[in-house]
TIRO-640771 format. One record per residue: residue in one letter; chain; x, y, z of N, C-alpha, C in turn. Coordinates in Angstrom, 1 decimal. Each point is the difference from the previous one (the first is absolute). Layout:
<atoms>
A / A / X / Y / Z / X / Y / Z / X / Y / Z
...
</atoms>
This chain:
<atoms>
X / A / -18.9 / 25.1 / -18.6 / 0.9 / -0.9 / -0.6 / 1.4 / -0.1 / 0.7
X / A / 0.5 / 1.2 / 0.2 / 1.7 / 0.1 / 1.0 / -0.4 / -1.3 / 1.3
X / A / -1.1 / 0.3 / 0.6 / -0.1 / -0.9 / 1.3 / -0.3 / -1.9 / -0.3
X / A / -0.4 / 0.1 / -1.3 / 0.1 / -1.6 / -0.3 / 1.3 / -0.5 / -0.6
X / A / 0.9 / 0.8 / -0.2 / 1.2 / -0.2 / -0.9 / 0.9 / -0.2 / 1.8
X / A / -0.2 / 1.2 / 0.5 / 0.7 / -0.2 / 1.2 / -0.3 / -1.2 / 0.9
X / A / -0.6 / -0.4 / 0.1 / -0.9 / -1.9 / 0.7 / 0.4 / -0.5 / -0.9
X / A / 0.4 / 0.0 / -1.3 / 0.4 / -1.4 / -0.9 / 1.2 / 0.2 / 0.8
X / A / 0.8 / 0.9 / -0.3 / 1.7 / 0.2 / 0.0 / -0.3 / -0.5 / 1.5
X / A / -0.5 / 0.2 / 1.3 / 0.6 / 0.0 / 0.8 / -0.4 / -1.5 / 0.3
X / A / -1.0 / -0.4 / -0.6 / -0.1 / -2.0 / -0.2 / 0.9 / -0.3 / -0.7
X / A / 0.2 / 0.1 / -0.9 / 1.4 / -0.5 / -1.0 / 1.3 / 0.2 / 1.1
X / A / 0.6 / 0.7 / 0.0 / 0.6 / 0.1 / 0.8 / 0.2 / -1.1 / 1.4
X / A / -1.3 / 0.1 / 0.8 / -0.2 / -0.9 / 1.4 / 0.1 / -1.3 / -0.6
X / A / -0.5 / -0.1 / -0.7 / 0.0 / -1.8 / -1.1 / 1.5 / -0.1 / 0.1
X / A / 0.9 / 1.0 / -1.0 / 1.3 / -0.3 / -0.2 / 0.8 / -0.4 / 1.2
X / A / -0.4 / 1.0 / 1.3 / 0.8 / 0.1 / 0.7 / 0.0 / -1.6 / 0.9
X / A / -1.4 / 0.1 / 0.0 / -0.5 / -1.5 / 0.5 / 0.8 / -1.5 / -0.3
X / A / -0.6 / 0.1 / -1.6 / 1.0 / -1.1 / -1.0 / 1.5 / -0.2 / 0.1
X / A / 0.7 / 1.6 / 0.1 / 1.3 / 0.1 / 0.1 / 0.6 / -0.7 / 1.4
X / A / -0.6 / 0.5 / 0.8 / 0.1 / -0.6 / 1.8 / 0.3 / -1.6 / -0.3
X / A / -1.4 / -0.3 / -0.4 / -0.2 / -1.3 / 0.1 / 1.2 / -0.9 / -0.9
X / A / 0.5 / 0.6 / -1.2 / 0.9 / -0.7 / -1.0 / 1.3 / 0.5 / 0.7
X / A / 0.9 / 1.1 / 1.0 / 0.7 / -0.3 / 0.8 / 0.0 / -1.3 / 1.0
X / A / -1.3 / 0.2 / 0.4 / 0.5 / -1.4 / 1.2 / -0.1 / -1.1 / -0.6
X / A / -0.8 / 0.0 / -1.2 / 0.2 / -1.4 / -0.1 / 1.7 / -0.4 / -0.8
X / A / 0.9 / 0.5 / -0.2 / 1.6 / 0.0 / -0.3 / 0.6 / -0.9 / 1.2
X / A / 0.4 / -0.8 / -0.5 / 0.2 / -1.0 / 1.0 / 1.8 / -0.3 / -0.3
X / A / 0.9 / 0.5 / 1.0 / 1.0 / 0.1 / -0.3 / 1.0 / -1.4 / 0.5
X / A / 0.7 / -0.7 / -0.5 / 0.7 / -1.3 / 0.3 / -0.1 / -0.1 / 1.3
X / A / -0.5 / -0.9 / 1.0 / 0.6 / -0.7 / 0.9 / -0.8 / 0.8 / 1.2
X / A / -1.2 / 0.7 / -1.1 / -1.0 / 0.4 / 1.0 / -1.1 / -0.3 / 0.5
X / A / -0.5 / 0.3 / 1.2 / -1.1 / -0.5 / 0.9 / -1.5 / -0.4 / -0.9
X / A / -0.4 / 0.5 / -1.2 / -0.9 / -0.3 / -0.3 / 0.5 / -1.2 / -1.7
X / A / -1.3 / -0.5 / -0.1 / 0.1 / -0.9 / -1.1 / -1.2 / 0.1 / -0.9
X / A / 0.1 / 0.7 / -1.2 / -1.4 / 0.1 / -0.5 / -1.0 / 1.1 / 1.1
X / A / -0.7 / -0.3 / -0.1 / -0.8 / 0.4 / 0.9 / -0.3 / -0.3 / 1.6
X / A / 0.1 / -1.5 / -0.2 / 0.3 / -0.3 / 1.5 / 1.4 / -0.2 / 0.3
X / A / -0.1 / 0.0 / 1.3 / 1.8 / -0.3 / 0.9 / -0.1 / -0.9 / 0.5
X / A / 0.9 / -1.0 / -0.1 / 0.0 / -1.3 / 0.4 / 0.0 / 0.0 / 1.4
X / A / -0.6 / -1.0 / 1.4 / 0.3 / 0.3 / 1.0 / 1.3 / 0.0 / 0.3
X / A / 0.9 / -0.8 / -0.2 / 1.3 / -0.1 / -0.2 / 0.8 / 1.5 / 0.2
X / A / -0.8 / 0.5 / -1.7 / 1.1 / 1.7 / 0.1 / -0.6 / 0.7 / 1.1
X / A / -1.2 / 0.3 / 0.1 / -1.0 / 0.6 / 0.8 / 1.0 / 0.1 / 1.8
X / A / 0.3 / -1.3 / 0.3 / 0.4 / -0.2 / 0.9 / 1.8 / 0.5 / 0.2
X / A / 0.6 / -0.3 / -0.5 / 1.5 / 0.3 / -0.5 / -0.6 / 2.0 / 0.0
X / A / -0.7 / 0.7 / -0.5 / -0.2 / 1.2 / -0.1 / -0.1 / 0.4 / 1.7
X / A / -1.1 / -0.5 / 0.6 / -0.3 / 0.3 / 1.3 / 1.5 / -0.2 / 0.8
X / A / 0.4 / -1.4 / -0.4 / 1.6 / -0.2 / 1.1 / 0.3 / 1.2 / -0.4
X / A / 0.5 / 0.3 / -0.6 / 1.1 / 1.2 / -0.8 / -0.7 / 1.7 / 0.7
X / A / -1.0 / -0.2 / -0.2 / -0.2 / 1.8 / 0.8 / -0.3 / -0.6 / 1.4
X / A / -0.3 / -1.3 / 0.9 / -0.1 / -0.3 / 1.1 / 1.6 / 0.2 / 0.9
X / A / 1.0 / -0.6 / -0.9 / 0.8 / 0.5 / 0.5 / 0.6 / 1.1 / 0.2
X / A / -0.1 / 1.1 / -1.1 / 0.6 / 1.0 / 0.0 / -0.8 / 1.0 / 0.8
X / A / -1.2 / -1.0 / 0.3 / -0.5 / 1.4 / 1.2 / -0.3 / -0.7 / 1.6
X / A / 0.6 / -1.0 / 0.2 / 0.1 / -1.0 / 0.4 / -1.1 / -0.4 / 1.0
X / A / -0.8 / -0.6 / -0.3 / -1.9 / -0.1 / -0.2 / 0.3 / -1.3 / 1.4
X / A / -1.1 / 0.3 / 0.9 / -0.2 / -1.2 / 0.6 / -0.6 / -1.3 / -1.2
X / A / -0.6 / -0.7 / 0.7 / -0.9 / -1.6 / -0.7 / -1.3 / 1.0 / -0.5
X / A / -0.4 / 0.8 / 0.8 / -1.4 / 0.2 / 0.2 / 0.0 / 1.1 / -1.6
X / A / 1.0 / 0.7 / 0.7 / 0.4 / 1.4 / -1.2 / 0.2 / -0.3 / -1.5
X / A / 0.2 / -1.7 / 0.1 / 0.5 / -0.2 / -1.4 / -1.4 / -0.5 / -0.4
X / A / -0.9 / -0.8 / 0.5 / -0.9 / -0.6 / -0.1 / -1.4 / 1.2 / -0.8
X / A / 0.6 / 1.3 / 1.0 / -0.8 / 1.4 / -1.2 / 0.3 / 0.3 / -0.8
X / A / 1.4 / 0.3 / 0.0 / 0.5 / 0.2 / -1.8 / -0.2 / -1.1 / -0.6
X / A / -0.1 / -1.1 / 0.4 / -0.4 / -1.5 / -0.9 / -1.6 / 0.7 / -0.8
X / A / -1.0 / 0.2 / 0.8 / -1.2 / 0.6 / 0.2 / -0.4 / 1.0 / -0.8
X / A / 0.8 / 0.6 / -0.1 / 0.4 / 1.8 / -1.1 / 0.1 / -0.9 / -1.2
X / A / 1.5 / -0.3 / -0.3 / 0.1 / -0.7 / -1.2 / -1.1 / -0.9 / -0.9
X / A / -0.8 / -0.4 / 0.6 / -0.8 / -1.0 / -0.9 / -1.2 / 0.8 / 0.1
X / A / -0.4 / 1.2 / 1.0 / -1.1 / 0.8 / -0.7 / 0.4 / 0.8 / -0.9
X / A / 1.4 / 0.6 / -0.2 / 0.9 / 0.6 / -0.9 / -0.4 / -1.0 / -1.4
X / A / 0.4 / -0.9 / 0.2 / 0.3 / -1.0 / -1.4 / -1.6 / 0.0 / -0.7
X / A / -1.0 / -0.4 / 1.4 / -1.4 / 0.1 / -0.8 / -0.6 / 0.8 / -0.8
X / A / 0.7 / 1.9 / 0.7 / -0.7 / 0.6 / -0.4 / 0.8 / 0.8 / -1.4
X / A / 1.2 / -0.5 / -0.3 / 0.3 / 0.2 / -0.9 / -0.3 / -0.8 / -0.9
X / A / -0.2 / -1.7 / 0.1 / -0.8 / -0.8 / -1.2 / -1.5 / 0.5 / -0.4
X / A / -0.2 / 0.8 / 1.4 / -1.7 / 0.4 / -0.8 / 0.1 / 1.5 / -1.1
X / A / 1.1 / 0.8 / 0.4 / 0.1 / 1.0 / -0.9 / 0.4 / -0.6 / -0.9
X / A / 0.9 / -0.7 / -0.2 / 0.4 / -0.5 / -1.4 / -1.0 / -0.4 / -0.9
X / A / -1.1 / -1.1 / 0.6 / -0.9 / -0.4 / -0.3 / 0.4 / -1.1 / -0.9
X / A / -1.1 / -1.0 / -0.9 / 0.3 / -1.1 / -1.0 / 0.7 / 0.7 / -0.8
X / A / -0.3 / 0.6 / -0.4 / 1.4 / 0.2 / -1.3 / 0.7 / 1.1 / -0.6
X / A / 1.0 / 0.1 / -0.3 / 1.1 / 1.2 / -0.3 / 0.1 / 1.4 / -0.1
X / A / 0.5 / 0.5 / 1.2 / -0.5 / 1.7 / 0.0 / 0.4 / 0.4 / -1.2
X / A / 1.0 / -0.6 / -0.4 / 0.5 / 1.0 / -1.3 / -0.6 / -0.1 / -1.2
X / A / -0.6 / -1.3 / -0.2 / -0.8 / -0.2 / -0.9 / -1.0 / 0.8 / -0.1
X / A / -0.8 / -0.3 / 1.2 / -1.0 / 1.1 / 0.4 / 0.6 / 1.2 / -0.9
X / A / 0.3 / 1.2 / 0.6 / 0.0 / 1.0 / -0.5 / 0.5 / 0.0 / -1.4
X / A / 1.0 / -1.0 / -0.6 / 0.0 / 0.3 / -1.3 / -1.4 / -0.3 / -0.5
X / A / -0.6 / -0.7 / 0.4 / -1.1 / -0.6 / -0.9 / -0.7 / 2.0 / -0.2
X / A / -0.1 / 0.4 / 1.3 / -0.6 / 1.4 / 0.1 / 0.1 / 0.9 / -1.2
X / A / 1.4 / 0.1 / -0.8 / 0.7 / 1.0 / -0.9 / -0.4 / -1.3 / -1.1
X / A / 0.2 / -1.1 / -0.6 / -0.4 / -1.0 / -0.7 / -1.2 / 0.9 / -1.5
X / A / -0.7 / 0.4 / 0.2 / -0.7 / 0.3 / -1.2 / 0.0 / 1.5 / -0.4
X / A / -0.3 / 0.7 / -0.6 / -0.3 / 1.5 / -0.6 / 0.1 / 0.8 / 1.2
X / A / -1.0 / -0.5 / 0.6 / -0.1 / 1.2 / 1.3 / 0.1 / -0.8 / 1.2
X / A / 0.5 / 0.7 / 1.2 / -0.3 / -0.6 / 1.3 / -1.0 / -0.5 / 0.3
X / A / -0.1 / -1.8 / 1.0 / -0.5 / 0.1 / 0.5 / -0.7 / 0.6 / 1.4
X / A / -0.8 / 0.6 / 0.1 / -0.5 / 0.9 / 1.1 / -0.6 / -0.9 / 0.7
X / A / -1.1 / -0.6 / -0.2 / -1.0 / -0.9 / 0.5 / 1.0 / -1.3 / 0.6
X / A / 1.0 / -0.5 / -0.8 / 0.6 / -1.0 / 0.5 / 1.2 / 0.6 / 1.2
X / A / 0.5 / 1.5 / -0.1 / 1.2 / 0.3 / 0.9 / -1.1 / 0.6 / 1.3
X / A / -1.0 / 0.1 / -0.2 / -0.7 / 0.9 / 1.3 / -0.7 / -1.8 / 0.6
X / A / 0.2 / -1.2 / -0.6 / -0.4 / -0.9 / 0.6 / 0.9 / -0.7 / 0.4
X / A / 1.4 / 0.4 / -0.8 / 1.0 / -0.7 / 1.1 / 0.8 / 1.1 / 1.6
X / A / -0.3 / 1.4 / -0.5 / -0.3 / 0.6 / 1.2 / -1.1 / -0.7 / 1.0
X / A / -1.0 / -0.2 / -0.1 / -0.8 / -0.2 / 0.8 / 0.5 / -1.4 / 0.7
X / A / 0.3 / -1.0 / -0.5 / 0.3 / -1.6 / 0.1 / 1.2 / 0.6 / 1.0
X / A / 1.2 / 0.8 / -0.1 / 1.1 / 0.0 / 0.9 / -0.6 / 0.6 / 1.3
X / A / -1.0 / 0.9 / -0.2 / -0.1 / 0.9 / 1.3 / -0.6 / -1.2 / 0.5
X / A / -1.2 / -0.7 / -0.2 / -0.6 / -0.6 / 0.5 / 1.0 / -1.1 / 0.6
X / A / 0.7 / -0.5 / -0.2 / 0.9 / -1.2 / 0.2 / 0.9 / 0.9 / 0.9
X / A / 0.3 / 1.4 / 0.1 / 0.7 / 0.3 / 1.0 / -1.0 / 0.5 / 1.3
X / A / -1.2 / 0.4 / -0.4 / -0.7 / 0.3 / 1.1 / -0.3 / -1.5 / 0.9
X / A / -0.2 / -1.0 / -0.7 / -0.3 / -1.2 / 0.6 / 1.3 / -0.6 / 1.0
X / A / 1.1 / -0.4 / -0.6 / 1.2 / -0.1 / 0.9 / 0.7 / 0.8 / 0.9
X / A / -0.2 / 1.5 / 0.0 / 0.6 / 0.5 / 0.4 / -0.3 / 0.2 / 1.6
X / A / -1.2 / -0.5 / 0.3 / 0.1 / -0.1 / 1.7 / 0.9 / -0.9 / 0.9
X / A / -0.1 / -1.3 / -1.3 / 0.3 / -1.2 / 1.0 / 1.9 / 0.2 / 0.0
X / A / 0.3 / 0.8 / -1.0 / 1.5 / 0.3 / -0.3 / 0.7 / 1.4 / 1.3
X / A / -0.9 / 0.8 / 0.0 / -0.2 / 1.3 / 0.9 / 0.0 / -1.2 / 1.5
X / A / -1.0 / -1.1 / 0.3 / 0.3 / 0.1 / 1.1 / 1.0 / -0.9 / 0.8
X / A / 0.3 / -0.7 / -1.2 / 1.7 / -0.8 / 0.1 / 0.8 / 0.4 / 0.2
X / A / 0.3 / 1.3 / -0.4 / 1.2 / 1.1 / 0.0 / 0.0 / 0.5 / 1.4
X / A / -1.1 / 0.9 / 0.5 / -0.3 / 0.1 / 1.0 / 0.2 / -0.9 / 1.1
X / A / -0.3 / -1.2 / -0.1 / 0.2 / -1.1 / 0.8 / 1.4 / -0.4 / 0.2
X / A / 0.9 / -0.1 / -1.2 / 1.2 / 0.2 / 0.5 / 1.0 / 0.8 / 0.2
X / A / 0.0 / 1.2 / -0.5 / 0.5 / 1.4 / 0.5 / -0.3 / 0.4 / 1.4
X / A / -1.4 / -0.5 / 0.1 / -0.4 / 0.4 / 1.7 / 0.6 / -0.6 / 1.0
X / A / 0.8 / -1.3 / -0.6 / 0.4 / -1.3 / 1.2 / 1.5 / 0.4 / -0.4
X / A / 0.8 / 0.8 / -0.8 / 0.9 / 0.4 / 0.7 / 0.6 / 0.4 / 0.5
X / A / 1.2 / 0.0 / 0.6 / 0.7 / 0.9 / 1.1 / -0.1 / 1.0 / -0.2
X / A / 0.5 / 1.2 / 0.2 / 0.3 / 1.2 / -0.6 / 1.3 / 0.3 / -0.7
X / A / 1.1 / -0.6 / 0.5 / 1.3 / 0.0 / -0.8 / -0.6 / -0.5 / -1.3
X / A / -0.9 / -1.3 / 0.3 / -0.2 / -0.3 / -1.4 / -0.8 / 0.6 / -1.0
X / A / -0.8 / 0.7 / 0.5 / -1.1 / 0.6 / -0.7 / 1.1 / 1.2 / -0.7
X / A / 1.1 / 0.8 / 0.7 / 1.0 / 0.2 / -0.4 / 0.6 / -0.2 / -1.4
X / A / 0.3 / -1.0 / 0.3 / 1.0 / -0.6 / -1.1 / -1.0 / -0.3 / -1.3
X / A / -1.3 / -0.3 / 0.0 / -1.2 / -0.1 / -1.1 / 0.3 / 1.6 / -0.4
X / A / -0.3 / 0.9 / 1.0 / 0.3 / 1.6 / -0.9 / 1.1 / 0.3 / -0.6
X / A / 1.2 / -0.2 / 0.4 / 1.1 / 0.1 / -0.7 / -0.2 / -0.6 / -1.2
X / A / -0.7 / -1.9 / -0.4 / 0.3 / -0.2 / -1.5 / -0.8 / 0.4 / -0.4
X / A / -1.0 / 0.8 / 0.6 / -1.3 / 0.7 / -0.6 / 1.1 / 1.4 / -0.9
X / A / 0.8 / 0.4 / 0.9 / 0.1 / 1.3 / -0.6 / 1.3 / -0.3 / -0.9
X / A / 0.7 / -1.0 / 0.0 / 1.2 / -1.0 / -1.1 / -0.7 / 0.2 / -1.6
X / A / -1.5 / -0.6 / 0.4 / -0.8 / -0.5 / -1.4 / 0.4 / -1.4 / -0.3
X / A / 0.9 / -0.3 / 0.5 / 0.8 / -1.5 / -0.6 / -1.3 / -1.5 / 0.9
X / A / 0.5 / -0.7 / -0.7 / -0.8 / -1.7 / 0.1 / 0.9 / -0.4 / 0.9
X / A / -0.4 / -0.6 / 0.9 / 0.4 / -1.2 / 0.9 / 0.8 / -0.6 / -0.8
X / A / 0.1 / -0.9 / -0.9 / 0.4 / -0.7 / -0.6 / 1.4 / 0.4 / -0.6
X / A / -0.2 / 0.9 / -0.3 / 1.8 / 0.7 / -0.7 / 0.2 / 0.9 / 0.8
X / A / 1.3 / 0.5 / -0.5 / 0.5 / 0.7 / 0.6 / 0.7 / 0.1 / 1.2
X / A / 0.3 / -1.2 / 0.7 / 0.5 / -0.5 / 0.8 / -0.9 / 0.8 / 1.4
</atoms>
């Protein structure tokens, strides 16, 4: 019995952590790059200027972060999925007891939706990390190691 309680908890948990992730990003703060779920090409584009210049990207260089971003946006609309992470899991706590059958099938739905995108997102990144300079690949580690967004923070 300890070893089925420990696979609930440690699904319960991966659900949470999953749902939690997903109900972060989807927080969409004023005057930010995304809208709903999708990003308008408009913001999409204003986002790429914005870290194009601050890392200051040829045509070619911007055209891959262009490339990143919309496998980025896809593969976050697939985790999200049709409808409301948060719903989702409240629905989970919703009656007497947990659902189990329903949190181990929205576990499954996210992995699978991240196993599915996550190549074509891995090799975007890749693709444009690898096409920069090294000063620049540089300056990507430094806001790697900031934590901060492109977007704020000057």
């Amino acid at each position: 019995m300890k070893r089925f309680i420990k696979k609930t908890l440690l699904g319960l948990f991966g659900g949470a952590l999953i749902v939690g992730s997903l109900g972060a990003c989807s927080h969409r703060a004023p005057g930010g790059w995304q809208s709903g779920t999708e990003a308008s090409p408009e913001s999409r584009a204003r986002m790429v200027e914005k870290i194009g210049s601050r890392l200051d990207l040829d045509a070619a260089q911007k055209q891959k972060l262009a490339v990143l971003a919309d496998r980025l946006q896809t593969q976050r609309a697939a985790l999200r999925g049709a409808s409301d992470p948060r719903a989702d899991m409240r629905a989970l706590f919703a009656g007497s007891k947990l659902d189990q059958a329903g949190a181990k099938k929205l576990i499954d739905e996210k992995t699978a939706a991240l196993q599915a995108g996550s190549p074509a997102v891995i090799a975007a990144a890749a693709d444009f990390f690898d096409n920069l300079r090294p000063e620049q690949q540089q300056q990507v580690r430094e806001f790697m190691e900031r934590g901060r967004r492109w977007g704020r923070h000057g």
